[in-house]
C-alpha positions as CSV (number, residue, x, y, z in Angstrom):
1,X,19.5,64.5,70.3
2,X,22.2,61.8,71.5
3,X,24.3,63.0,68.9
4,X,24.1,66.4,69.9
5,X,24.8,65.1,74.0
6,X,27.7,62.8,72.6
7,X,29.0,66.2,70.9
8,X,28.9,68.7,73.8
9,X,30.0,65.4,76.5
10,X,33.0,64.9,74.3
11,X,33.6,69.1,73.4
12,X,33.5,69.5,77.4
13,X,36.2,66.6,78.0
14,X,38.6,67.8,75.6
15,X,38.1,71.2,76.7
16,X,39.3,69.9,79.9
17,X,42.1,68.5,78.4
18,X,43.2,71.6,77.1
19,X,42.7,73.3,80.6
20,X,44.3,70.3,82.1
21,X,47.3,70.7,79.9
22,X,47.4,74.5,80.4
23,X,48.2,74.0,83.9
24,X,50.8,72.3,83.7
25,X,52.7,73.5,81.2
26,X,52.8,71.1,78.6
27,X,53.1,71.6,75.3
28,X,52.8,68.6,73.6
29,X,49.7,67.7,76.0
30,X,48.2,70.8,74.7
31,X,48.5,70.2,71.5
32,X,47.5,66.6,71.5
33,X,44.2,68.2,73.0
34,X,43.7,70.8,70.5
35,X,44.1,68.6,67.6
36,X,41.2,66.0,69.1
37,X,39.5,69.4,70.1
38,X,39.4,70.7,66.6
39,X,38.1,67.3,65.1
40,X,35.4,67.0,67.2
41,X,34.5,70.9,66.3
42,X,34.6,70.4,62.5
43,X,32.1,67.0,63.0
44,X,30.0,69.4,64.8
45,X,30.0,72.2,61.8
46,X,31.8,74.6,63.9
47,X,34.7,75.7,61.9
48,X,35.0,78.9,62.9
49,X,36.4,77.7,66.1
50,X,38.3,74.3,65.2
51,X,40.0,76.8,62.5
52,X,41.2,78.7,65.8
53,X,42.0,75.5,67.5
54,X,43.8,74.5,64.5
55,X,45.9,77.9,64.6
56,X,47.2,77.3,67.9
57,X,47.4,73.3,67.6
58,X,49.9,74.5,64.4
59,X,51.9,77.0,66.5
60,X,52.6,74.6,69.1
61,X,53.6,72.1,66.8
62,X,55.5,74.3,64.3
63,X,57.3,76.2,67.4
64,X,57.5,73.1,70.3
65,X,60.4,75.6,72.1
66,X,57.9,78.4,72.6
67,X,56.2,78.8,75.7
68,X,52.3,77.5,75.9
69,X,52.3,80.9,77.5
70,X,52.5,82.4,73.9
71,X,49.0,81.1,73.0
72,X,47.1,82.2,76.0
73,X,45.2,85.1,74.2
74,X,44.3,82.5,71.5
75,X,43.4,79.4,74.1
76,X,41.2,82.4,76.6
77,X,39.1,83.0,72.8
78,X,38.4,79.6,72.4
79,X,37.9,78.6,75.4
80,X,35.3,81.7,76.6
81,X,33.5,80.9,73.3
82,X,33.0,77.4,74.0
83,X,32.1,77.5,77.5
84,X,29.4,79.9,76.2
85,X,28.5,77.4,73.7
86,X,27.8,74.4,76.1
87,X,26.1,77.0,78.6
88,X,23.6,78.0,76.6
89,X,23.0,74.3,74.5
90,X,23.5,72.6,78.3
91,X,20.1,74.4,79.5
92,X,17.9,72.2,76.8
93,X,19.1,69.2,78.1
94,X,18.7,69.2,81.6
C-alpha cells in the first residue's frame, strides 16, 4: 500500500507540473514534466497513458517552435484520465 500512496503522491505532483507548465507557456517545462510523468506511469503498469504522455513529450521535443497550445487536446486526454484515476484510487486511502 505505500507503494501504491508513493505512486499516486508522485502521479499528482507531476501532474501539477504539467498544469503548472501549461500555464505559463513553457515548452520545455512541459516537457521536462511529461517525460518524468510518463516514467512514473510505466513503473505503475499504465502504458496506455505514459504511451500518450510520451506522444506529446516527443512532439514538444521534436517541434520546440510549436506552440504548447498544439497539444492541448492531447494534454485535456491525459490529464481528465488521470484525475479520474487518483479520484477513484484516492477514496481507499482516506
Amino acid at each position: 500500500e505505500a507503494i501504491l500512496v508513493a505512486s499516486l503522491t508522485s502521479i499528482t505532483q507531476q501532474m501539477s507540473a504539467v498544469n503548472q507548465a501549461l500555464g505559463t507557456g513553457d515548452g520545455e517545462a512541459l516537457a521536462a514534466a511529461l517525460h518524468t510523468l510518463k516514467g512514473t506511469l510505466l513503473q505503475c503498469g499504465l502504458q496506455p497513458w505514459a504511451a500518450l504522455a510520451q506522444q506529446i513529450y516527443s512532439t514538444l521535443t521534436l517541434n520546440p517552435e510549436a506552440p504548447v497550445t498544439d497539444q492541448l487536446s492531447r494534454l485535456d486526454q491525459l490529464r481528465t484520465a488521470l484525475a479520474t484515476f487518483l479520484a477513484n484510487n484516492e477514496h481507499g486511502h482516506d
